[in-house]
C-alpha positions as CSV (number, residue, x, y, z in Angstrom):
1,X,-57.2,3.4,-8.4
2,X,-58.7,1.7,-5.4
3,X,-55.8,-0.5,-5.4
4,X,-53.4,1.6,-5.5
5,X,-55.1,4.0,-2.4
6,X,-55.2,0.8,-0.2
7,X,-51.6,0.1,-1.1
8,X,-50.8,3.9,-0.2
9,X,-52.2,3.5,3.5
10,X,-50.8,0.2,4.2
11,X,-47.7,1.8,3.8
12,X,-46.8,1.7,7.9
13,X,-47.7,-1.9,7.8
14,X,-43.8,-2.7,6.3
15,X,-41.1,-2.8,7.8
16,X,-37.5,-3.0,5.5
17,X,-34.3,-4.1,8.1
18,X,-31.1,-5.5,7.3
19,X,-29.1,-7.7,10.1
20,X,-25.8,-6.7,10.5
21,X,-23.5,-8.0,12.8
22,X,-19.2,-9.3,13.0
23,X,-18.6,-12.5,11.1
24,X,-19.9,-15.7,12.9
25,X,-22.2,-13.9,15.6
26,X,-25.2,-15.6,14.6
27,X,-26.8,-13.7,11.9
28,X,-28.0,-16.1,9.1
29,X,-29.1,-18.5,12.3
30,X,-31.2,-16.0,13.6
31,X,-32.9,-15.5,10.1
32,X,-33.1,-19.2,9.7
33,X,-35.8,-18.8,13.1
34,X,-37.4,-15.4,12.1
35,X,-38.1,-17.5,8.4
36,X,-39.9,-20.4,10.4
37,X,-41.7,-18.1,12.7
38,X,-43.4,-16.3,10.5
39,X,-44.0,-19.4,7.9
40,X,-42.0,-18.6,5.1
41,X,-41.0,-22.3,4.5
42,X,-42.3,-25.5,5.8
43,X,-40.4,-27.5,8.2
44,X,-39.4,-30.0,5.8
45,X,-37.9,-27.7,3.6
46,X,-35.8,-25.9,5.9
47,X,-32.1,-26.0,6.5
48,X,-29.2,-24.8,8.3
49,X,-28.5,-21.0,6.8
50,X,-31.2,-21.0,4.0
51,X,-30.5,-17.7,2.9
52,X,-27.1,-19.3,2.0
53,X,-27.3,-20.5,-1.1
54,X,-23.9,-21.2,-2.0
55,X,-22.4,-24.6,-0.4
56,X,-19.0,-22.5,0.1
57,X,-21.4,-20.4,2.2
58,X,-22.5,-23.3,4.4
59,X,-19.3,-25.1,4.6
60,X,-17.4,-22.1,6.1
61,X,-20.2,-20.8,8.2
62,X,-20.1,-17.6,6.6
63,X,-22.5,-15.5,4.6
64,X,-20.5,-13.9,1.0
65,X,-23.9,-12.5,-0.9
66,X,-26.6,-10.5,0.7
67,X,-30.2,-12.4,0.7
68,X,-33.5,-11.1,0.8
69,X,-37.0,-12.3,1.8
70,X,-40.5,-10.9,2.9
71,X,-41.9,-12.3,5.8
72,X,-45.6,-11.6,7.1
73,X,-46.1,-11.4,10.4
74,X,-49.1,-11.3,12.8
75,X,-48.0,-9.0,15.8
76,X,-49.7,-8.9,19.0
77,X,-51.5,-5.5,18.0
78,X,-53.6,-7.8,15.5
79,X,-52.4,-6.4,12.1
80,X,-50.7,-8.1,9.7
81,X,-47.1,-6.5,8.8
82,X,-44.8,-7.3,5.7
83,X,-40.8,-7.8,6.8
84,X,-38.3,-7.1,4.6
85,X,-35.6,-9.2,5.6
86,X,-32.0,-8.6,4.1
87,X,-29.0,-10.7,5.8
88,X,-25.9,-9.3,4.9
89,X,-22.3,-10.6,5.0
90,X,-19.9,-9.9,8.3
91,X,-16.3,-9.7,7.0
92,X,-14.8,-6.9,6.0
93,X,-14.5,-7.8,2.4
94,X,-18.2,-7.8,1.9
95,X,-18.5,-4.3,3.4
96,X,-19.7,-3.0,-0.1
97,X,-22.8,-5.6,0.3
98,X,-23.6,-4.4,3.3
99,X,-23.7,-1.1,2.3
100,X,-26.1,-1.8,-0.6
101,X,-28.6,-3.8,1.5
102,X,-28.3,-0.3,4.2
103,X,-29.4,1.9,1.9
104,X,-32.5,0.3,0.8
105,X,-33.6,-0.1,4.3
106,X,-35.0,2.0,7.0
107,X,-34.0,0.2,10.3
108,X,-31.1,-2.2,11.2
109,X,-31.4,-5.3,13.6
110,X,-27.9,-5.6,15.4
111,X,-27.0,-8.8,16.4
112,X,-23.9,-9.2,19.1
113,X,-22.8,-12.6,20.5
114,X,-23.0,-12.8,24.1
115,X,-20.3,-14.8,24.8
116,X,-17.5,-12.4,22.4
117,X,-19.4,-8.8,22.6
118,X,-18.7,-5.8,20.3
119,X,-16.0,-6.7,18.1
120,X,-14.3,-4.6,15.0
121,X,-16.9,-5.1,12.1
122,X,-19.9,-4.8,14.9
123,X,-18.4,-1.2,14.8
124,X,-17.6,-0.7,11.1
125,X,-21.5,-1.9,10.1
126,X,-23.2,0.3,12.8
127,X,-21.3,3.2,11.4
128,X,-22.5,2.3,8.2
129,X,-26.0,2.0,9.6
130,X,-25.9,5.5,10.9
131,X,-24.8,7.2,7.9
132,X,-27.7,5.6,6.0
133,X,-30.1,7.3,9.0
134,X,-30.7,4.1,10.4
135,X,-33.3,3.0,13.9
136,X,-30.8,0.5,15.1
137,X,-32.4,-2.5,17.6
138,X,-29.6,-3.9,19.9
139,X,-30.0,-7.7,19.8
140,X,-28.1,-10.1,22.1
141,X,-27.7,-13.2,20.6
142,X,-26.6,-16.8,22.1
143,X,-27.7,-16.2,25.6
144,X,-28.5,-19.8,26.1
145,X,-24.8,-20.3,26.2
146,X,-23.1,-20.9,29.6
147,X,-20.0,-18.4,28.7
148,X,-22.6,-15.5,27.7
149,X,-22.3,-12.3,29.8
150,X,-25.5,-10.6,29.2
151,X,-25.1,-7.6,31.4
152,X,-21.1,-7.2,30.7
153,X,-22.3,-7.3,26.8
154,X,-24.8,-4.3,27.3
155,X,-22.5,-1.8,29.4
156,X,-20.1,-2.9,26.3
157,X,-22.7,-1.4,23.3
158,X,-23.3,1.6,25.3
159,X,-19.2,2.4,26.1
160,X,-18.2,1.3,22.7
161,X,-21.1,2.6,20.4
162,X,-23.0,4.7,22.5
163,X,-26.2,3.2,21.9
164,X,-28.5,2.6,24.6
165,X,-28.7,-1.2,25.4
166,X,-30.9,-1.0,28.1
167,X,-33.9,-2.4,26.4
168,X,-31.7,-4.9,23.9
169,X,-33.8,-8.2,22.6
170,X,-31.9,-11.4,23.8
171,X,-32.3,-14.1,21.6
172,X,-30.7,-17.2,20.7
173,X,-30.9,-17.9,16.8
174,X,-30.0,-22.0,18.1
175,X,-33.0,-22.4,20.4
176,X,-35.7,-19.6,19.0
177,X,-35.5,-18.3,22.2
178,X,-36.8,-14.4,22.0
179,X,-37.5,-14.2,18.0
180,X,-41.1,-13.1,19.0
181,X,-39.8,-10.5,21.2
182,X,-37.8,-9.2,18.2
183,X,-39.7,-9.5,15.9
184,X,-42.5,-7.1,18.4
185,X,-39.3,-5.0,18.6
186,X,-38.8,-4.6,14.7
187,X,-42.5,-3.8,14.0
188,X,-42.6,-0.9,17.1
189,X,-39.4,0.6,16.8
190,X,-38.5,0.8,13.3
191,X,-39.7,3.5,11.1
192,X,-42.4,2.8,8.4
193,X,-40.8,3.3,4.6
194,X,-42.7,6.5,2.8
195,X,-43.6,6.7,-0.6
196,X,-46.6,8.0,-3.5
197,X,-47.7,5.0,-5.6
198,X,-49.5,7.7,-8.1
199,X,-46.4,9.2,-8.6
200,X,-44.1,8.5,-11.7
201,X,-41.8,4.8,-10.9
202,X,-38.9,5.3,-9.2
203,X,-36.7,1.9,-7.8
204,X,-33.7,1.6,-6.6
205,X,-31.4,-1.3,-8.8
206,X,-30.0,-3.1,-5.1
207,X,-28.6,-6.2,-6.9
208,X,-28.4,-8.1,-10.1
209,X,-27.6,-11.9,-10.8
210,X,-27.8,-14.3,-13.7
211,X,-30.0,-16.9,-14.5
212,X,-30.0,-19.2,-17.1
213,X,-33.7,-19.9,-17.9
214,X,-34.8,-16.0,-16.7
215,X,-32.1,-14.1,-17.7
216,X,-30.5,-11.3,-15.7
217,X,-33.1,-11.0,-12.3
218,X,-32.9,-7.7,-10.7
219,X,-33.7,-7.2,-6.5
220,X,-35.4,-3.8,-6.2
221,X,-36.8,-1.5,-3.7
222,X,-40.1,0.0,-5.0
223,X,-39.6,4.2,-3.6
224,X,-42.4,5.5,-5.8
225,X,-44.8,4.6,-8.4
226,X,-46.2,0.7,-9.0
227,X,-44.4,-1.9,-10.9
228,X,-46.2,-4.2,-12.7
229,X,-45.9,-6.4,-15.7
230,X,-45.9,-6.3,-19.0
231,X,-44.6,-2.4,-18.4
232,X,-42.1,-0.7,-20.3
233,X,-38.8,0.0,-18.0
234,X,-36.2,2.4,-18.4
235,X,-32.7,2.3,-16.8
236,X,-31.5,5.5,-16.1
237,X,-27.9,5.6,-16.0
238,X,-28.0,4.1,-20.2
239,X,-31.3,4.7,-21.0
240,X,-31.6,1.2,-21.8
241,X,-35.6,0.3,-22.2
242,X,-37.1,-3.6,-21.1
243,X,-40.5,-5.3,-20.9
244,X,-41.1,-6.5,-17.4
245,X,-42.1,-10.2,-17.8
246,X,-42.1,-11.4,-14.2
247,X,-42.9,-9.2,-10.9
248,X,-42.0,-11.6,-8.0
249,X,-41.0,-11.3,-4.2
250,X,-38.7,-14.2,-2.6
251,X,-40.4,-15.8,0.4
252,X,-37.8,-17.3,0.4
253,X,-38.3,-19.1,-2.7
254,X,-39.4,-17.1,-5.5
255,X,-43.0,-16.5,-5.9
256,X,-44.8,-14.7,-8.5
257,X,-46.6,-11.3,-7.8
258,X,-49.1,-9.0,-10.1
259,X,-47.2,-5.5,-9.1
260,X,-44.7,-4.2,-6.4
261,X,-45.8,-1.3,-4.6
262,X,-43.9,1.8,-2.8
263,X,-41.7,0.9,0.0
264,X,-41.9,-3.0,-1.2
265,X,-38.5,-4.9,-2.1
266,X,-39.1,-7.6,-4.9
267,X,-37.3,-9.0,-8.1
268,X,-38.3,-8.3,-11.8
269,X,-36.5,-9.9,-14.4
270,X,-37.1,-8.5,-18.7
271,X,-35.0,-11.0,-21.0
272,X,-31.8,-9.3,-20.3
273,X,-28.6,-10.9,-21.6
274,X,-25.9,-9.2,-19.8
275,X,-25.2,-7.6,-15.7
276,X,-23.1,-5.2,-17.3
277,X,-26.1,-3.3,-18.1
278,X,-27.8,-3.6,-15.3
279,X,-25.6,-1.3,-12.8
280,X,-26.3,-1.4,-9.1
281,X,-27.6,1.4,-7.7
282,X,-29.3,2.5,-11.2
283,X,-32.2,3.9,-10.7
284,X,-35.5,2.3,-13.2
285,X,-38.3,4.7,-14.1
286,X,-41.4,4.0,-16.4
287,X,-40.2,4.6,-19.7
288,X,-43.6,6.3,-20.9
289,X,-44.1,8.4,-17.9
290,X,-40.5,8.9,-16.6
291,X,-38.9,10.2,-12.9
292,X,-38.0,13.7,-12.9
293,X,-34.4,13.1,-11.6
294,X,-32.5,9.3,-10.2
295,X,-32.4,8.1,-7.1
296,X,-28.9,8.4,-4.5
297,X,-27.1,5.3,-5.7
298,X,-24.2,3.0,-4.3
299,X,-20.7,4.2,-4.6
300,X,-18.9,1.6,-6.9
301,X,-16.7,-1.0,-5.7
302,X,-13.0,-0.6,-6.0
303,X,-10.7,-3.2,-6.3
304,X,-7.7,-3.0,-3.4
305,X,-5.9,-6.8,-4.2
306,X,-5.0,-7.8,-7.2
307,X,-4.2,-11.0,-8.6
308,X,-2.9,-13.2,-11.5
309,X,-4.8,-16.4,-12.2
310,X,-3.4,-18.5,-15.1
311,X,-4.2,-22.3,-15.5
312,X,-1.9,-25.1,-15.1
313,X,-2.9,-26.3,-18.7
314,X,-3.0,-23.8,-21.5
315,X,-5.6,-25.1,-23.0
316,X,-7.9,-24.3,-20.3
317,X,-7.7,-20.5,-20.7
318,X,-10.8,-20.5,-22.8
319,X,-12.7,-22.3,-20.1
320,X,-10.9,-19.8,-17.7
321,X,-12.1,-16.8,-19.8
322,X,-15.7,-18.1,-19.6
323,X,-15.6,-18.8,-15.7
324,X,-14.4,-15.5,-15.0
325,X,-17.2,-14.0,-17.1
326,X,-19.6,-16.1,-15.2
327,X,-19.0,-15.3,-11.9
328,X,-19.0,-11.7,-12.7
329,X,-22.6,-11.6,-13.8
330,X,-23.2,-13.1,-10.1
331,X,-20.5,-10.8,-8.5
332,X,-20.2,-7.3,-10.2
333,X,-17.1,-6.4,-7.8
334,X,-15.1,-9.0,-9.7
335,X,-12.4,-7.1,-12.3
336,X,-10.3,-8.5,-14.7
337,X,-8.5,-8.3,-17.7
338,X,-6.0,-10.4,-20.1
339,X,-2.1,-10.4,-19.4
340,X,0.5,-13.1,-21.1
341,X,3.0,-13.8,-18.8
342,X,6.4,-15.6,-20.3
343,X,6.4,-18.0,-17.4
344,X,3.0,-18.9,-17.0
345,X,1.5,-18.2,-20.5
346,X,-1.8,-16.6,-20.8
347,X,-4.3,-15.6,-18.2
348,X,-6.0,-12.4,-16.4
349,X,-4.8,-9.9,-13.5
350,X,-7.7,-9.7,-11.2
351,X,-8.7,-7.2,-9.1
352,X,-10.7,-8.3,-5.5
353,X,-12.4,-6.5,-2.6
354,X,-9.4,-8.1,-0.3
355,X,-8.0,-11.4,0.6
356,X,-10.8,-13.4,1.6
357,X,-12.8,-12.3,-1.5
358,X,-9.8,-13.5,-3.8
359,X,-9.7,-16.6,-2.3
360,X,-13.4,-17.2,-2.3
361,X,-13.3,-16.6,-6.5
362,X,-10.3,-18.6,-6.7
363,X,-12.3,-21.9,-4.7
364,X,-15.5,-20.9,-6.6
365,X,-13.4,-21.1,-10.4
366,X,-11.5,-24.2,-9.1
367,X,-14.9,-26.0,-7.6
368,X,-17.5,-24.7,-9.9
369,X,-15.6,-24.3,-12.8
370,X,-13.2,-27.7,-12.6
371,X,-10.1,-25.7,-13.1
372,X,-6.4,-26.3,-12.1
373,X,-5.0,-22.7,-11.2
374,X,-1.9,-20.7,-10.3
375,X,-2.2,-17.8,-8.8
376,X,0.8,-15.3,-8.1
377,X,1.0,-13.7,-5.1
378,X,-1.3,-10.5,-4.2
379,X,-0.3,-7.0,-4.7
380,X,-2.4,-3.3,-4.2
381,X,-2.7,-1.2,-6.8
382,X,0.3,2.0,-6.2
383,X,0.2,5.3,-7.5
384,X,3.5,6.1,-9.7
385,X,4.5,9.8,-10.2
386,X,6.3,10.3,-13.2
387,X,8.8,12.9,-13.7
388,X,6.5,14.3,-16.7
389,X,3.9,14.9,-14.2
390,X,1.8,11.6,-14.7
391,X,0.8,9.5,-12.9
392,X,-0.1,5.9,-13.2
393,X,-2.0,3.4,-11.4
394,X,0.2,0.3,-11.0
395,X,-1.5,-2.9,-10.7
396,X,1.3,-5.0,-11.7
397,X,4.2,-5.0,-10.3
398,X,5.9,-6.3,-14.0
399,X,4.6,-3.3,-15.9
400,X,6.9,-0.7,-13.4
401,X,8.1,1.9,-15.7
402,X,11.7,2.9,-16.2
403,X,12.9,4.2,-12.3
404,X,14.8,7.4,-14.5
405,X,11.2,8.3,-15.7
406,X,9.5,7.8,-11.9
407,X,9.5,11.2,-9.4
408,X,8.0,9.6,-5.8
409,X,5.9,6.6,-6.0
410,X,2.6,6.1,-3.8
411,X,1.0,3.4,-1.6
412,X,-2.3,3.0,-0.5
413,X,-2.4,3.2,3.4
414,X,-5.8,2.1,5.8
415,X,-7.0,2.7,9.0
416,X,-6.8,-0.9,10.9
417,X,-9.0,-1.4,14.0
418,X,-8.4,-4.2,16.0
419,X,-10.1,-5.3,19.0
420,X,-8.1,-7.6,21.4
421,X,-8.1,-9.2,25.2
422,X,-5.5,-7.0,27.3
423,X,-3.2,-10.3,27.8
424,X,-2.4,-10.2,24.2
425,X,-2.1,-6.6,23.6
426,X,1.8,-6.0,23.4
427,X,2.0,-8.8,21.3
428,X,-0.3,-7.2,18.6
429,X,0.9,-3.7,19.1
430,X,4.2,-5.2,17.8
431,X,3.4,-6.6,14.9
432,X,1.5,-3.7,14.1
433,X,4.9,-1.5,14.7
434,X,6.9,-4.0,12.1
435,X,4.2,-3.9,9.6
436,X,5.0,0.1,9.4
437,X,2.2,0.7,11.3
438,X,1.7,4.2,13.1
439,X,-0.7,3.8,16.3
440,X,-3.1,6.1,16.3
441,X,-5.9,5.6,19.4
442,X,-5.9,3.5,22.2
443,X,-8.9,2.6,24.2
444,X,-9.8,0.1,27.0
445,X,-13.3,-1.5,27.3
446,X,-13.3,-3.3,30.3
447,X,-10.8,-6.0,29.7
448,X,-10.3,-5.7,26.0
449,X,-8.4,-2.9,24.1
450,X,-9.0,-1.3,21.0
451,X,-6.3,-0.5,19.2
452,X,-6.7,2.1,16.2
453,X,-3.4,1.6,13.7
454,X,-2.3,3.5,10.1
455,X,-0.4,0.6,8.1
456,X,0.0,0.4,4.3
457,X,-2.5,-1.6,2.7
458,X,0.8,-4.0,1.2
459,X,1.8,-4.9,4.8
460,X,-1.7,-6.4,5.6
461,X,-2.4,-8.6,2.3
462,X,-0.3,-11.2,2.3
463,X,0.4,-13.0,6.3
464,X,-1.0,-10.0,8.4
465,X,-4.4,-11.7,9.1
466,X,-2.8,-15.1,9.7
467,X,-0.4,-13.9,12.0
468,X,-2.9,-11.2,13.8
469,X,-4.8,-14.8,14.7
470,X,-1.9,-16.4,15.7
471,X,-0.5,-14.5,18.4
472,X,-3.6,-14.1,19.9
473,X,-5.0,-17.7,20.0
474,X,-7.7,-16.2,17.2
475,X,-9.4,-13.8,20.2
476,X,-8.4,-10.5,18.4
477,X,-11.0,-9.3,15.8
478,X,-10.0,-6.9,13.2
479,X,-11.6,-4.2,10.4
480,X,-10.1,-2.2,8.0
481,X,-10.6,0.5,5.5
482,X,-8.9,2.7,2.9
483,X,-7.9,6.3,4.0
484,X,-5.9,7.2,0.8
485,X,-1.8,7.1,-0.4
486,X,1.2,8.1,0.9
487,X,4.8,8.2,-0.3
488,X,7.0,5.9,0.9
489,X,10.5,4.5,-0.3
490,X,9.2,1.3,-2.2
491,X,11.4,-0.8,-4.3
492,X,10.6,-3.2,-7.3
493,X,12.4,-6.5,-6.6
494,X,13.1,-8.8,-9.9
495,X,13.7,-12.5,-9.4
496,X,15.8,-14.2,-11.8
497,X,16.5,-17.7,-12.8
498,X,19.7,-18.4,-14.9
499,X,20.1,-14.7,-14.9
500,X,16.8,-14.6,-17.0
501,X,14.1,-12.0,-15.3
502,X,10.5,-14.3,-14.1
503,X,8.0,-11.4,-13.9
504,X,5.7,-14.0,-12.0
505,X,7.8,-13.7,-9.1
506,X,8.1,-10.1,-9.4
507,X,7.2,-7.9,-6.7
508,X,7.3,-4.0,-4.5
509,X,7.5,-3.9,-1.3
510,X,9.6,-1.7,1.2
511,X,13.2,-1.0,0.7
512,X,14.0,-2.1,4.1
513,X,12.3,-5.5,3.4
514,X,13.5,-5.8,-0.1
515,X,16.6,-8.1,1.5
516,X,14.6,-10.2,3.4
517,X,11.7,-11.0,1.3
518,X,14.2,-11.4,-1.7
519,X,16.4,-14.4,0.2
520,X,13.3,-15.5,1.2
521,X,11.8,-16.3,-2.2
522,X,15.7,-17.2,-3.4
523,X,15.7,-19.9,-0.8
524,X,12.1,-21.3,-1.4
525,X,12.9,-21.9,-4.8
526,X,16.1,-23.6,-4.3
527,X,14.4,-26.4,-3.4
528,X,11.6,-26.5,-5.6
529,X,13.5,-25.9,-9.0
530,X,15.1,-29.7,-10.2
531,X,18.7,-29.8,-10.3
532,X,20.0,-29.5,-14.3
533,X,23.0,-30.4,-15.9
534,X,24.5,-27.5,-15.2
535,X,24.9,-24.2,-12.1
536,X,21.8,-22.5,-11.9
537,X,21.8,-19.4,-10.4
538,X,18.8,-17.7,-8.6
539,X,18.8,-14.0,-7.5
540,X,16.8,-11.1,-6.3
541,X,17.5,-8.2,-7.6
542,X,17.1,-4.4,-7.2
543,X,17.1,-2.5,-10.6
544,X,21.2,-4.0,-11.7
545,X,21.8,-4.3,-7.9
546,X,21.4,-8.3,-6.6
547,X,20.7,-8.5,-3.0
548,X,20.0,-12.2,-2.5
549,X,21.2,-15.0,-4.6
550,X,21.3,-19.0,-4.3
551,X,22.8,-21.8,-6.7
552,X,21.3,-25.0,-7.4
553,X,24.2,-27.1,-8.1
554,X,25.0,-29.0,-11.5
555,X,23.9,-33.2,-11.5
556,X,27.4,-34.7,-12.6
557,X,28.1,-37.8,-14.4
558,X,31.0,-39.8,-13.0
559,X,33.6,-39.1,-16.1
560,X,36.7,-40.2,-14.5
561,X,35.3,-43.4,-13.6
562,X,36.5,-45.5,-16.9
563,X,39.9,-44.1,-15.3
564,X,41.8,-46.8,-12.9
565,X,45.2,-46.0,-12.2
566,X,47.3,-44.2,-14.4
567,X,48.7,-40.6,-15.0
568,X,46.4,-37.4,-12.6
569,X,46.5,-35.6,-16.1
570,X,44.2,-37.6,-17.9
571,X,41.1,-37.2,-15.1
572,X,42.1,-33.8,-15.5
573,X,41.5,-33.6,-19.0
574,X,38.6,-35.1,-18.6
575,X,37.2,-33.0,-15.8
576,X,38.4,-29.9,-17.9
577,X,36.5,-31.1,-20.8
578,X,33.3,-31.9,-18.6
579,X,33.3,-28.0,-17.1
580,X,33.4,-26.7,-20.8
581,X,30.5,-28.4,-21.7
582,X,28.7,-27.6,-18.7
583,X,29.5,-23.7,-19.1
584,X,28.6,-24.3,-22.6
585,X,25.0,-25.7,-21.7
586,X,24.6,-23.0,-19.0
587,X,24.3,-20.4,-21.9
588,X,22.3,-22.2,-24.1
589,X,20.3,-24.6,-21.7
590,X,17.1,-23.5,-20.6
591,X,16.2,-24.0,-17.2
592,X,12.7,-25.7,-16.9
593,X,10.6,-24.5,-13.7
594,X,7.9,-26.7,-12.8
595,X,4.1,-25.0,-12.1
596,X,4.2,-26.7,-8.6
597,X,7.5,-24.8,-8.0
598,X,5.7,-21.4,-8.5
599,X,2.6,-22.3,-6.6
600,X,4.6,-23.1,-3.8
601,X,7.0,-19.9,-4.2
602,X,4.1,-17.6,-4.1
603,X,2.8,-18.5,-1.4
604,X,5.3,-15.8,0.2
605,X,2.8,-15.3,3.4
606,X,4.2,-18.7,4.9
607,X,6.7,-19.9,7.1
């Protein structure tokens, strides 16, 4: 009882913060000198980004999973307090892990680079921050930097986000320069987390993982009640029941604890096979002396890109099946399911968080995994209406129903803001205006704009990124998210090779870009399909109508050459009897398409 009474009163000695910020503004660098200030590892242990603990994390300089650790630190008042530290990803994809970490925190640390100032996801994460409640601190990072404008940066937060900058930490995560200020700052201006240890358990499920000596390890935020070993857990949303072996806290290694107490985020794990029944944002209660009602979870992830992966050797689809169920008990957002394709043979569709999530997966399978993949090209998931009043979700654009049996079809449609220096402005707003986009705000910020678009989810997933960098020498940042479906006049084009339908290649898009994209694809794989024996025609099609179409012409053996001199008619002969057998084998042959020819034919995004 004593115990649990201290714990109660130390409860303003915590602090729980996540670091939020736009990809590559310094966020995992400035944890990397909050982690050695305050003594969580020695020197010799640490390393660039330790709270990256995948190597694709540390290659690309970019943070995928959200990472926790408790920190102690002495402040200046003379009292010990315990940081909960949660860096979070900055791209857009990873939005959904961001908002997990937000709302098992009290307080948010935002860091903006000095030398690039508020950019699209900076806006998009404090918006999150504030409709979790959030005590935001400003933070300035990478003022050591000649090209950093600290006072231009300020006036920016202020105009842009309307928070008051005035008294902003500057730091630089490179140097260490500051991390005592903010850590001062963290401790007396973020709120304390409340809580009643005597009352019933009550945490909040934040993440789950897979290990293989411990099982399934679950990160939790303790809101009421103590966890302890050897106690008897209940998950709420399946009323599944667990004996808690190991009560531990990550410092940033794991380290081994008696009990967690309110307002306190740490990891249990309870010899649990499986992630799938561990769902984020669950709530976990003592099974003997339950929680009268669960905590506010997470809404779940959905799936906007979808992809097929099938490997390059058949016999690697088991291998395949077993990656894919791997990297989902690390990555719950992943979903997938079977699909036998006639040109590519068995494999799953797979549904990602957006492009840079797919192609993380697909690197993660192909490095961790050892697997030789194809991938078709990604697609959204539409919205068909049928005449019967239905309606279907369409992940695929193969499985498209009958067009007699379809009333309107829908697309899914997001709100795109994009932040860009005023030189390249026209430049974006046009690409915008061919990517169906409908402008909706325009705003100036001293020299930069923001520019607020409505564009159908399908325009931006395959080039839209790529080319967004391009025209503005990679200054332009950009943020997106889902604002629902509208109609729109979209057209399932067929590719055919030898007049025989590939539903690999298939694909909707626009009617007014059905031409172009078809001869586009027609053209690609006129050079990558081998010349036969025979004509082999390749069209695109709409429904019976073709709209593009190449020929790859027929290899030809030199039959007249036996003939020297003599009467025209019997090369004629000869050439007549060559084109028989050549129509003859165009019926029966079978055209063989090589796997490099469809990698390369996907990849419809470039030029």
């Amino acid at each position: 009882m004593d115990i649990v009474r201290k714990m109660t009163t130390d409860l303003n000695l915590i602090r729980n913060f996540a670091i939020i910020a736009h990809i590559d503004h310094g966020k995992s660098t400035l944890a990397d000198r909050m982690i050695e200030y305050c003594g969580g590892l020695e020197r010799r242990e640490m390393t660039e980004q330790v709270l990256d603990s995948m190597d694709i994390e540390k290659e690309r300089g970019i943070t995928i999973k959200a990472q926790t650790v408790r920190l102690n630190y002495q402040a200046k008042d003379g009292k010990t307090y315990q940081l909960n530290l949660m860096d979070t990803p900055g791209h857009v994809d990873f939005s959904y892990e961001v908002s997990r970490s937000l709302a098992s925190c009290e307080g948010s640390v935002l860091v903006v680079d000095a030398t690039q100032g508020v950019e699209a996801q900076t806006l998009a994460n404090v918006y999150l921050a504030l409709d979790n409640n959030h005590e935001i601190v400003p933070v300035l990072n990478k003022v050591d930097l000649p090209s950093a404008d600290v006072q231009r940066v300020k006036q920016q937060i202020e105009d842009v986000i309307g928070l008051d900058a005035s008294d902003a930490v500057e730091t630089s995560g490179k140097t260490g320069l500051g991390v005592q200020d903010l850590l001062e700052a963290i401790v007396q201006r973020l709120p304390a987390p409340s809580g009643n240890a005597e009352a019933p358990l009550q945490a909040l499920l934040i993440d789950s993982w897979y290990d293989p000596y411990l099982g399934v390890v679950i990160l939790v935020r303790i809101k009421d009640g103590v966890l302890k070993k050897k106690m008897q857990i209940r998950m709420m949303s399946n009323n599944a029941t667990y004996q808690v072996e190991k009560v531990g806290i990550f410092t940033p290694k794991m380290q081994d604890i008696e009990a967690l107490y309110p307002g306190e985020v740490g990891f249990l794990t309870a010899s649990i096979k499986s992630v799938s029944d561990c769902r984020v944002g669950d709530t976990i209660t003592d099974n003997k002396n339950p929680c009268a009602e669960a905590l506010h979870g997470f809404k779940p992830s959905i799936p906007v890109v979808f992809c097929s992966i099938f490997p390059v050797d058949s016999s690697q689809y088991e291998s395949l099946k077993d990656a894919l169920a791997k990297l989902k008990l690390n990555d719950a957002s992943i979903d997938y399911q079977n699909e036998n394709s006639a040109a590519l043979g068995l494999g799953f569709r797979c549904g990602f968080l957006g492009l840079l999530h797919m192609e993380i997966i697909q690197e993660r399978l192909g490095r961790e995994f050892d697997l030789d993949l194809i991938t078709t090209a990604p697609s959204v998931a539409y919205k068909i209406h049928m005449t019967n009043g239905d309606i279907i979700a369409l992940h695929n654009p193969a499985d498209m129903p009958d067009l007699s049996q379809v009333s309107f079809i829908e697309e899914p449609m997001v709100k795109a803001t994009i932040m860009v220096p005023d030189e390249y402005l026209g430049a974006v707003l046009k690409l915008c205006t061919e990517r169906r986009g409908e402008q909706h705000e325009l705003t100036y910020v001293g020299n930069r704009a923001m520019v607020v678009y409505k564009i159908p989810l399908n325009e931006i997933v395959f080039d839209f990124y790529d080319r967004l960098k391009s025209i503005t020498s990679g200054y332009a940042s950009f943020d997106y998210e889902l604002v629902g479906y509208e109609e729109a006049d979209l057209v399932k084009v067929q590719i055919l090779i030898n007049e025989e339908p590939v539903d690999a290649l298939a694909f909707l898009c626009h009617r007014s870009e059905a031409e172009s994209r078809g001869r586009q694809i027609c053209e690609r794989l006129k050079d990558l399909i081998p010349r036969h024996l025979f004509k082999i025609p390749i069209q695109a099609a709409i429904g019976g109508r073709v709209v593009a179409r190449e020929t790859i012409s027929a290899l030809r053996k030199d039959v007249t050459a036996k003939c020297y001199g003599g009467d025209i008619t019997r090369k004629r002969k000869l050439l007549d009897k060559q084109k028989k057998g050549k129509l003859r084998m165009r019926q029966f042959g079978k055209v063989e398409v090589p796997q490099s020819a469809f990698i390369e034919a996907l990849r419809i995004g470039d030029k």
